[in-house]
Legacy VTK file of the C-alpha trace (Angstrom):
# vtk DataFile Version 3.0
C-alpha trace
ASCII
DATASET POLYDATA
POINTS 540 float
167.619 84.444 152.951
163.922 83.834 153.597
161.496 83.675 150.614
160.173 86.926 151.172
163.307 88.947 151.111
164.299 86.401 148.093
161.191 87.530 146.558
161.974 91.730 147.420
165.361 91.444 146.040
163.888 89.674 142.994
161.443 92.926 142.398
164.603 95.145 142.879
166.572 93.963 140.697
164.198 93.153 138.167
163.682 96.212 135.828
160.166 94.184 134.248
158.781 94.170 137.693
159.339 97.496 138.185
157.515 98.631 135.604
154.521 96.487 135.693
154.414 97.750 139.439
154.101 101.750 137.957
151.254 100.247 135.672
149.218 98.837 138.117
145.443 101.541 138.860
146.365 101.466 142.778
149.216 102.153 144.636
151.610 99.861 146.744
154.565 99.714 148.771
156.932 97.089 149.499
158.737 96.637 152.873
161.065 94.012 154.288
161.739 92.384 157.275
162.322 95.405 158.955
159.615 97.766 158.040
161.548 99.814 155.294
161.056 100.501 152.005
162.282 98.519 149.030
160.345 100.216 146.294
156.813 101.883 145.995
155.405 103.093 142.774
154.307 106.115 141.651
150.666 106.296 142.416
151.702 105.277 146.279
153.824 108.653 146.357
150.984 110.346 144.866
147.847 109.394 146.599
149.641 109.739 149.738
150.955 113.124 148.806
154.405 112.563 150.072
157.878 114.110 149.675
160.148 112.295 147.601
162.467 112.056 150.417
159.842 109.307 152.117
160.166 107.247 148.810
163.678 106.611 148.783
165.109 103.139 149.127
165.309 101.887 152.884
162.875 105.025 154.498
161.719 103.537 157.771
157.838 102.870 158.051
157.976 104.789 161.017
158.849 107.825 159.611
156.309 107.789 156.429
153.786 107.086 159.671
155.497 109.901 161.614
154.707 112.485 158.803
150.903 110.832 157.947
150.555 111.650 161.178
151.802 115.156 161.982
149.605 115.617 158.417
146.801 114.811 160.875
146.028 111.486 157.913
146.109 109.386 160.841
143.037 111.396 163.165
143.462 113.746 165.938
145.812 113.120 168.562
149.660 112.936 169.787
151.500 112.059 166.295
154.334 109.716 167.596
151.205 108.132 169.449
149.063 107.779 166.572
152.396 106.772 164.583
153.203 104.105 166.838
149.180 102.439 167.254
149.468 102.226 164.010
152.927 100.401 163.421
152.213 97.836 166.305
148.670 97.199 164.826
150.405 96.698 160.902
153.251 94.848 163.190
150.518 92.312 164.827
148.179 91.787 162.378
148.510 89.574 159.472
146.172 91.949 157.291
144.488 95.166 157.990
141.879 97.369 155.838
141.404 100.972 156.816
139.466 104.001 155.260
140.597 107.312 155.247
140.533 110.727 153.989
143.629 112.187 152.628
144.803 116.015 152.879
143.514 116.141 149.207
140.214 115.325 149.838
140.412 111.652 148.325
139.201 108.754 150.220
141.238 105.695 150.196
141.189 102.332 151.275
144.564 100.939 152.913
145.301 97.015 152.462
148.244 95.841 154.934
149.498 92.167 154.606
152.496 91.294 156.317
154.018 87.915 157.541
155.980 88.132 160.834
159.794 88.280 160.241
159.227 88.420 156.386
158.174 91.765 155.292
155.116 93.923 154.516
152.924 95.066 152.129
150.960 98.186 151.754
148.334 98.848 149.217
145.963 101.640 148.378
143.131 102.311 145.956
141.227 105.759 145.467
137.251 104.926 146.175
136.289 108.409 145.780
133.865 107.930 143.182
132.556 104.884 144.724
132.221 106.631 147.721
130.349 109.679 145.650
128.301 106.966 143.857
126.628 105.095 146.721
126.426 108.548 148.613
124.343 109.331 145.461
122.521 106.471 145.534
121.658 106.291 148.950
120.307 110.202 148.680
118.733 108.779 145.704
117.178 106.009 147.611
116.431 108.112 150.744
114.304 110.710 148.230
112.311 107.689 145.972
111.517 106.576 149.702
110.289 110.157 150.350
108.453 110.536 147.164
107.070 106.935 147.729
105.932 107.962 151.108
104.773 111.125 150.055
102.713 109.082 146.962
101.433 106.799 149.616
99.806 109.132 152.143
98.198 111.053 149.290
96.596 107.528 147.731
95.788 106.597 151.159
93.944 110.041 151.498
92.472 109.748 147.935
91.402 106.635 148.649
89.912 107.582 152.118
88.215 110.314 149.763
86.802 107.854 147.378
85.705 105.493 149.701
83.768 108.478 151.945
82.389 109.501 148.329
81.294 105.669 147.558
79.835 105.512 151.174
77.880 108.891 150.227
76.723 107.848 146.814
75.737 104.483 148.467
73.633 106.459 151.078
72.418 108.326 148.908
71.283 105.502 146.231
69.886 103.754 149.170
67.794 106.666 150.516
66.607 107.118 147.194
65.759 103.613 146.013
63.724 103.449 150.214
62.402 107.345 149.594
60.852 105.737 146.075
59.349 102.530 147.598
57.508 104.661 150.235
56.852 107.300 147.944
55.549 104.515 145.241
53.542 103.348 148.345
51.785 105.997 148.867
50.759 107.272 145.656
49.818 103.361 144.516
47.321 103.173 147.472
45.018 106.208 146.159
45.606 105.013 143.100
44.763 101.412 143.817
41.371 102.497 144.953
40.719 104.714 142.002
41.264 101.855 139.433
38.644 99.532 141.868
36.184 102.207 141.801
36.338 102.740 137.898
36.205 99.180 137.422
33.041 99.355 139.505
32.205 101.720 137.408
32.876 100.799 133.801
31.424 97.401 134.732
28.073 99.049 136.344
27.918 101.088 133.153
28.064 98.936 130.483
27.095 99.627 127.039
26.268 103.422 127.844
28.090 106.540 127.290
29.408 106.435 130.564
31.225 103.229 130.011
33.719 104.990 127.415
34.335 107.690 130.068
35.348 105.033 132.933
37.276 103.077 129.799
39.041 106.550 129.446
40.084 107.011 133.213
40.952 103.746 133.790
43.357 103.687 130.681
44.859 106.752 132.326
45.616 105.664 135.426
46.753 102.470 134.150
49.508 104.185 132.370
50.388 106.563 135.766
50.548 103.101 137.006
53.336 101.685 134.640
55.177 104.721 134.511
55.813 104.500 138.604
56.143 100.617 138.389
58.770 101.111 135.846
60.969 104.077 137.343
60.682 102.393 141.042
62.160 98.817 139.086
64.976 101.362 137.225
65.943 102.869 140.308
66.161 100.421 142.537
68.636 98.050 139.419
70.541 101.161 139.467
71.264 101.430 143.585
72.372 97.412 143.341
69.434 96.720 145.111
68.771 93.908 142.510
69.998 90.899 143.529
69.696 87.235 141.735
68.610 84.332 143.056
68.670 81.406 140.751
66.875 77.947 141.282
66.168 75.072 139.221
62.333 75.393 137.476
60.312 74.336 134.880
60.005 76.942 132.363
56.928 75.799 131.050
54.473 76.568 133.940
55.638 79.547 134.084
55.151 80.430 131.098
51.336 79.549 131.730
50.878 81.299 134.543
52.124 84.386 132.526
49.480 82.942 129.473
46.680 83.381 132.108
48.341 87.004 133.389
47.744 88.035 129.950
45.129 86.197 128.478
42.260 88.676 129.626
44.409 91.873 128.159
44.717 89.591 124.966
41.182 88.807 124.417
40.342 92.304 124.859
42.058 93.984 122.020
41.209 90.483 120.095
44.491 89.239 119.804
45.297 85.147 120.044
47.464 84.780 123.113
49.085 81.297 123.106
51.893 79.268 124.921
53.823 75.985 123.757
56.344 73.996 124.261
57.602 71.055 126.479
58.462 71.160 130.027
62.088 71.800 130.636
64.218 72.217 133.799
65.934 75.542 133.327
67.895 77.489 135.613
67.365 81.190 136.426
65.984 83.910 139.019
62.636 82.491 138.229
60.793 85.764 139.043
63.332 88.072 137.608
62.906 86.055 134.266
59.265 86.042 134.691
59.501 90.260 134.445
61.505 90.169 131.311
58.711 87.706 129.627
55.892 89.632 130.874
57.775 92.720 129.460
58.292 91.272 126.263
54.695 89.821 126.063
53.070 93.212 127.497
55.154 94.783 124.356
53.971 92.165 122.223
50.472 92.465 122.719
50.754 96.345 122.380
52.173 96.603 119.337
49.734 93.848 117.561
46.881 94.989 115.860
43.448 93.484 116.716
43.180 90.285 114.958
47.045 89.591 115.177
48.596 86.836 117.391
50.957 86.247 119.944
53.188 83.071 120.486
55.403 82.435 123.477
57.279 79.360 123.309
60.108 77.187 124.902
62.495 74.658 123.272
65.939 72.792 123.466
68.719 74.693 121.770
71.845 72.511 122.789
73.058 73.202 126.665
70.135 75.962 126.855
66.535 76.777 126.281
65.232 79.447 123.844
62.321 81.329 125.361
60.434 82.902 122.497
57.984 85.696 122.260
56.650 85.842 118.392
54.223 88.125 117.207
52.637 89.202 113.829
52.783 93.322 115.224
54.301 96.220 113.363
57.649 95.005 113.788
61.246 97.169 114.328
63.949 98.221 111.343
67.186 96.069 111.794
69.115 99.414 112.457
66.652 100.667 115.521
66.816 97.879 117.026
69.860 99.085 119.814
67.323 102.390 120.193
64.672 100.562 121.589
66.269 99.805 125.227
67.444 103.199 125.410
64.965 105.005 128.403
62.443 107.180 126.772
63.002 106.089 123.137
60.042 104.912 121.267
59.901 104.410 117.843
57.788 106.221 115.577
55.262 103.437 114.588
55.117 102.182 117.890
54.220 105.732 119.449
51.338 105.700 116.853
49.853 102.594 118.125
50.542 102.606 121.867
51.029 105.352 124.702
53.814 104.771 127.254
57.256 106.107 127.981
59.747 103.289 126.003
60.920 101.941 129.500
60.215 98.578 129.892
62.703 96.659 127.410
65.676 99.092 129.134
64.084 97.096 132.176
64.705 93.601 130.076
68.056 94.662 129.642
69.351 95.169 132.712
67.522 92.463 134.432
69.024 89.990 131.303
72.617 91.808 132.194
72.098 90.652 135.645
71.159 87.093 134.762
74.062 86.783 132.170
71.226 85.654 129.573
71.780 86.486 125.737
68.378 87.791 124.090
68.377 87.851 120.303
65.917 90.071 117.723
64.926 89.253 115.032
62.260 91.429 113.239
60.415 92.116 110.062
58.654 95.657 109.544
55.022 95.214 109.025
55.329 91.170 109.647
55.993 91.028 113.098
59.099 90.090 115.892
60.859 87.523 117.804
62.503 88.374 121.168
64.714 84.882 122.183
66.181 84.585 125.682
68.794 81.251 125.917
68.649 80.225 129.706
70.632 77.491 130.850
68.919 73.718 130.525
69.574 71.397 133.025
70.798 68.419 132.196
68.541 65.228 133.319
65.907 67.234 134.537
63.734 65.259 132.082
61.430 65.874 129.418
57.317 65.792 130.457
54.171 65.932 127.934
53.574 69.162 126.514
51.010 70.689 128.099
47.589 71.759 125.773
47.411 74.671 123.860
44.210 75.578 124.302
43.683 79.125 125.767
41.278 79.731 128.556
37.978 80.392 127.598
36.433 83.939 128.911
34.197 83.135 131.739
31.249 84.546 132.816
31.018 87.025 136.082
28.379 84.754 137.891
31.225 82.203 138.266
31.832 83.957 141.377
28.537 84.260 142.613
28.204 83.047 146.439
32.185 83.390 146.531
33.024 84.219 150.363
35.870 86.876 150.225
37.243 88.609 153.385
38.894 92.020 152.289
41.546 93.076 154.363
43.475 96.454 153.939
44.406 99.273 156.195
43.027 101.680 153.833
39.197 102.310 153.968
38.699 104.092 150.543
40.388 100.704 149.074
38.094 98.262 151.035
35.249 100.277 149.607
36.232 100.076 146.158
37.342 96.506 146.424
33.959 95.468 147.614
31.991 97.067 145.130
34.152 95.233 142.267
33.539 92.011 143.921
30.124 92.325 145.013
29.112 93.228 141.444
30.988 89.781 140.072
28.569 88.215 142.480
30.893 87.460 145.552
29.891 87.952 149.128
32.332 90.493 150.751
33.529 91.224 154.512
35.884 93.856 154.682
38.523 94.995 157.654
41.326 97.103 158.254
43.068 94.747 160.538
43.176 91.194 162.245
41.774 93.304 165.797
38.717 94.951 163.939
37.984 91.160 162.742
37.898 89.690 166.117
36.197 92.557 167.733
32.938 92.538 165.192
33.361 88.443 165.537
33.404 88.758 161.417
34.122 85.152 161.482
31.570 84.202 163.660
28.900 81.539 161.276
30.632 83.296 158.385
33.647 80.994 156.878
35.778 82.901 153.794
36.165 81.099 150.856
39.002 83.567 150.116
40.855 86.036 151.545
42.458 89.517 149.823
45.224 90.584 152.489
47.190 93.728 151.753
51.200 93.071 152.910
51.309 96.282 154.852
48.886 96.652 158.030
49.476 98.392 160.905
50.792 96.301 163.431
51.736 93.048 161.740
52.432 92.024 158.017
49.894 90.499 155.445
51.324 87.140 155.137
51.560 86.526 159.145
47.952 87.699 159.675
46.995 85.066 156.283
48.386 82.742 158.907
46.633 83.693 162.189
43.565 83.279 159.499
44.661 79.692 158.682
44.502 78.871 162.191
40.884 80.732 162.585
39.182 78.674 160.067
40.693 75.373 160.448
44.150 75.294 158.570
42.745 75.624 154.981
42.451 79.052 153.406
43.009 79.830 149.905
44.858 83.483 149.841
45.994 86.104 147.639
48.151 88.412 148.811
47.502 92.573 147.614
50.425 94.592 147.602
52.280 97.695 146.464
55.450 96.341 147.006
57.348 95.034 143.958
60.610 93.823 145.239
61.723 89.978 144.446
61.755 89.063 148.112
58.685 89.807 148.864
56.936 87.623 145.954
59.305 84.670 147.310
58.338 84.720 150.611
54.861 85.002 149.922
55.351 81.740 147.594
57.109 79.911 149.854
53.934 80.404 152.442
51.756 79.358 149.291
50.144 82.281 148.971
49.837 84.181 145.368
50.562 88.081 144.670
48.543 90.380 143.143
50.347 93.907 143.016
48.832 97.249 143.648
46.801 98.844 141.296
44.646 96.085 141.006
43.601 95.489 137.537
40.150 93.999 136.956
41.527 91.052 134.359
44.339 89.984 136.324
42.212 89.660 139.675
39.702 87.919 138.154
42.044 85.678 136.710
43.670 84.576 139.959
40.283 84.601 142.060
39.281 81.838 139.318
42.908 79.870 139.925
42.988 80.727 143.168
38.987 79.936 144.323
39.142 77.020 141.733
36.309 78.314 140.181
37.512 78.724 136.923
33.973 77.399 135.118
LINES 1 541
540 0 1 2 3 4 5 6 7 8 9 10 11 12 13 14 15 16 17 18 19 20 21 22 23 24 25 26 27 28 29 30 31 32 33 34 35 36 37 38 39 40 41 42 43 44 45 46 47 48 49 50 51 52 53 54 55 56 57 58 59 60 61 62 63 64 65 66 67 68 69 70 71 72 73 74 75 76 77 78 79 80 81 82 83 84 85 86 87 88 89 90 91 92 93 94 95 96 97 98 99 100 101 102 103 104 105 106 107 108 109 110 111 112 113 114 115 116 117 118 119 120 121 122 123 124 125 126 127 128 129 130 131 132 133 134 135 136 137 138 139 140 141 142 143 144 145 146 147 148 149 150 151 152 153 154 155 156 157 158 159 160 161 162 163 164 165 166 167 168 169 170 171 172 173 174 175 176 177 178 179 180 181 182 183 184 185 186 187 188 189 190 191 192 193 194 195 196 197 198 199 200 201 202 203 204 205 206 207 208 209 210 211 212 213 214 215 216 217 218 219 220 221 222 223 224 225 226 227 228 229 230 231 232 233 234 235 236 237 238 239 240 241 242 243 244 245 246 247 248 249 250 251 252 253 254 255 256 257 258 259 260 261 262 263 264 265 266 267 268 269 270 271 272 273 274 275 276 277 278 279 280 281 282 283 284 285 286 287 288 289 290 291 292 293 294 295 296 297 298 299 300 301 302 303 304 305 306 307 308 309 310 311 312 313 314 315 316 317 318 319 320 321 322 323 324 325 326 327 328 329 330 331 332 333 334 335 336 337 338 339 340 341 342 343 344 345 346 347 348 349 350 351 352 353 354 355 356 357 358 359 360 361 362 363 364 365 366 367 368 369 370 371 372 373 374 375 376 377 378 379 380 381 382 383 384 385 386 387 388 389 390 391 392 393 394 395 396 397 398 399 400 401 402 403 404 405 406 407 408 409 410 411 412 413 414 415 416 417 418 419 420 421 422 423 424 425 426 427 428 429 430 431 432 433 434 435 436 437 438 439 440 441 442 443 444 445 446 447 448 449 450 451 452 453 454 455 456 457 458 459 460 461 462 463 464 465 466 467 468 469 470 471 472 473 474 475 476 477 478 479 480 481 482 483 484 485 486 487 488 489 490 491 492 493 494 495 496 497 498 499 500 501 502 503 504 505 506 507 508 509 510 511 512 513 514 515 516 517 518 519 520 521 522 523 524 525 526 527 528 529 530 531 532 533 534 535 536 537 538 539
């Protein structure tokens, strides 16, 4: 007897066997040598839905086959065909696994394992509900993939949405921030010439009535002027248009170029203006933190009564340097001082003393914001104030001799007398105005509207400027190319200022880079005086 049918006759007689075959969760069959049944258990007879007669000791595979068959378990077809395909393929292979669909609607999965000349058996197991689980899942699957699809086309279109919106609001900031700068344009040119002629004025009319009546127009357009300086600088941080460039400089000089900016505005309402400190290498936009001093010091010198003083200082504070503007004004309450860089907030002592719109330290903020430099306050009511900016110090970039204190002395109008100064500007009204101001500080003035009217009257024929005033915007080239073409006229040599209404940061750097100084549009009297004295090296 071969093991296997040692091994069947062991099951059959073996009551133990038996049982633990009826226990096991799937059902199976056992066959000998010559394909019929020994024994099958319960759950074989039942999952297969078959008669009892088919269950019996020694039933023929063929005929359990026969009746799957004629059941239609087996597909469509002959039976005895399908019966037979079936027994040769259990007969020749060693195992098979099959699929199926019973009459009861139960899907099973058939094991066969036979060994040639030795027997076979025949296994089931019901996968229904595995078969209803990963159908599940898959319709699961197939509807996230849906939903996901369905989320993904309707971010792509929100964010094809957004980004047309953020194109649009761009456009839009843009045409505002270039609408403004023309607009500014325009309305500083008219502007710029009234301020020249009430200079004129105010100077011609000194010491009579008159005099207090130019004082009055010319502190009126001065504050027109601040309030469209100070909404074009808003709008264009707003529209991004602000953009940092930082350098290595020494604080210290520019600090005293801002001393001599201010110095003439100072002395006028009889305040001590003064700068100190040691030179230090810093690192910044060096124009853009130039604007937040002059803010600070412009506030400073506001809001000090005549008599007062103003100190702006630099020193070493570890890795940085602490600019400080100090002054002995009115001072702000500890718990105002977040409302003073709010747009249009003024304080009530501070509206008392000066007129303007409470824009320029919401001007400090945002360019500090952009610079990533701290500012600290610290103020007394009725004492005075100290706005600190840290800027980074850079290291080895040595330590020179402080500079002197001393603040420039006024200086008399006849230190310009005999001054050469070609005027150039494309606006008549302007050159007009300009040349009565100069003429009257005792300066000898040519004046054209462009580089062609120059040649064509020979202007520089026997006539050699000492100076030239050259607006940025001509007609048919820029200021700082025709300063050039000038250069070239004269010999090479030709100390230049350049007059402008335009504000922006790139501007002032190019101009610097050609050497040439800025003077923005309207023209103050103190300031150009100031920088025809640097500038001419007359400065007495």
């Amino acid at each position: 007897m071969t093991d296997m049918a040692a091994s069947l006759q062991t099951v059959r007689a073996d009551p133990h066997l038996r049982a633990a075959l009826e226990h096991l969760p799937y059902g199976i069959a056992l066959f000998d040598s010559g394909l019929n049944l020994v024994l099958a258990n319960t759950i074989y007879r039942v999952g297969l839905s078959l008669p009892p007669a088919l269950v019996a000791e020694g039933t023929p595979l063929d005929a359990i086959l026969l009746f799957l068959a004629r059941r239609g378990d087996l597909g469509p077809g002959t039976p005895d065909v399908l019966a037979d395909q079936r027994r040769r393929l259990i007969a020749h292979e060693p195992a098979t696994l099959t699929q199926r669909q019973s009459v009861l609607g139960r899907h099973l999965e058939i094991h066969t394992s036979s060994m040639p000349g030795q027997g076979l058996v025949i296994s089931f197991s019901d996968v229904t509900d595995r078969i209803k689980a990963e159908a599940a899942l898959e319709q699961i699957n197939h509807t996230l993939e849906e939903r996901v699809d369905d989320r993904t086309r309707a971010l792509t279109l929100l964010n094809a949405e957004l980004e047309k919106a953020r194109a649009k609001a761009d456009a839009a900031n843009h045409e505002k921030t270039r609408f403004l700068a023309a607009a500014s344009h325009d309305l500083l040119q008219p502007l710029n010439a009234a301020r020249l002629y009430t200079s004129t004025l105010f100077e011609r009319t000194r010491g009579t009535p008159m005099a207090d009546i130019a004082a009055s127009i010319d502190a009126s357009l001065n504050a027109v002027e601040d309030i469209m300086s100070t909404l074009l600088d808003i709008s264009r941080m707003d529209s991004g248009a602000l953009k940092v460039t930082l350098s290595n400089f020494n604080v210290l000089d520019l600090l005293k170029k801002i001393e001599i900016e201010f110095q003439p505005l100072a002395r006028e309402k009889d305040i001590n203006l003064r700068v100190v400190g040691a030179s230090l290498i810093v690192r910044s936009d060096r124009l853009l933190l130039a604007r937040v001093i002059q803010n600070l010091v412009s506030n400073a010198i506001k809001y000090t009564r005549p008599g007062g003083r103003v100190l702006v200082g630099c020193r070493k504070r570890g890795k940085n340097v602490r600019l400080d503007v100090v002054d002995t004004g009115i001072g702000i309450d500890r718990h105002q001082h977040n409302l003073i860089f709010t747009e249009f907030s003024r304080l009530e002592p501070g509206a008392r003393i000066a007129p303007g719109l409470g824009l320029g330290l919401s001007i400090v903020q945002r360019i500090l914001a952009a610079l990533d430099h701290p500012m600290e306050i610290d103020s007394i009511v009725g004492k005075g104030s100290r706005f600190s900016v840290s800027v980074p110090l850079i290291s080895g970039g040595g330590r020179l001799e402080p500079i002197k204190e001393d603040a420039p002395q006024p200086q008399p109008h006849s230190q310009f007398t005999g001054l050469n100064v070609l005027c150039v500007d494309n606006e008549r009204n302007i050159l007009d105005a300009m040349s009565g101001l100069l003429e009257n500080w005792g300066c000898e003035v040519r004046t054209a509207t462009s580089l062609k009217e120059i040649a064509q009257l020979n202007m520089l024929e026997g006539w050699v400027p000492d100076l030239v005033l050259m607006d940025y915007h001509l007609e048919q080239t820029s200021g700082l190319d025709a300063i050039e073409w000038l250069k070239q006229i004269v010999g090479g040599h030709l100390p230049s200022i350049l007059v402008t209404a335009d504000r922006t940061p790139a501007v002032r750097r190019l101009a610097e880079t050609r050497g040439t100084a800025v003077l923005n549009k309207p023209v103050k009297p103190a300031p150009l005086r100031a920088l025809l004295a640097q500038v001419s090296k007359r400065g007495g």
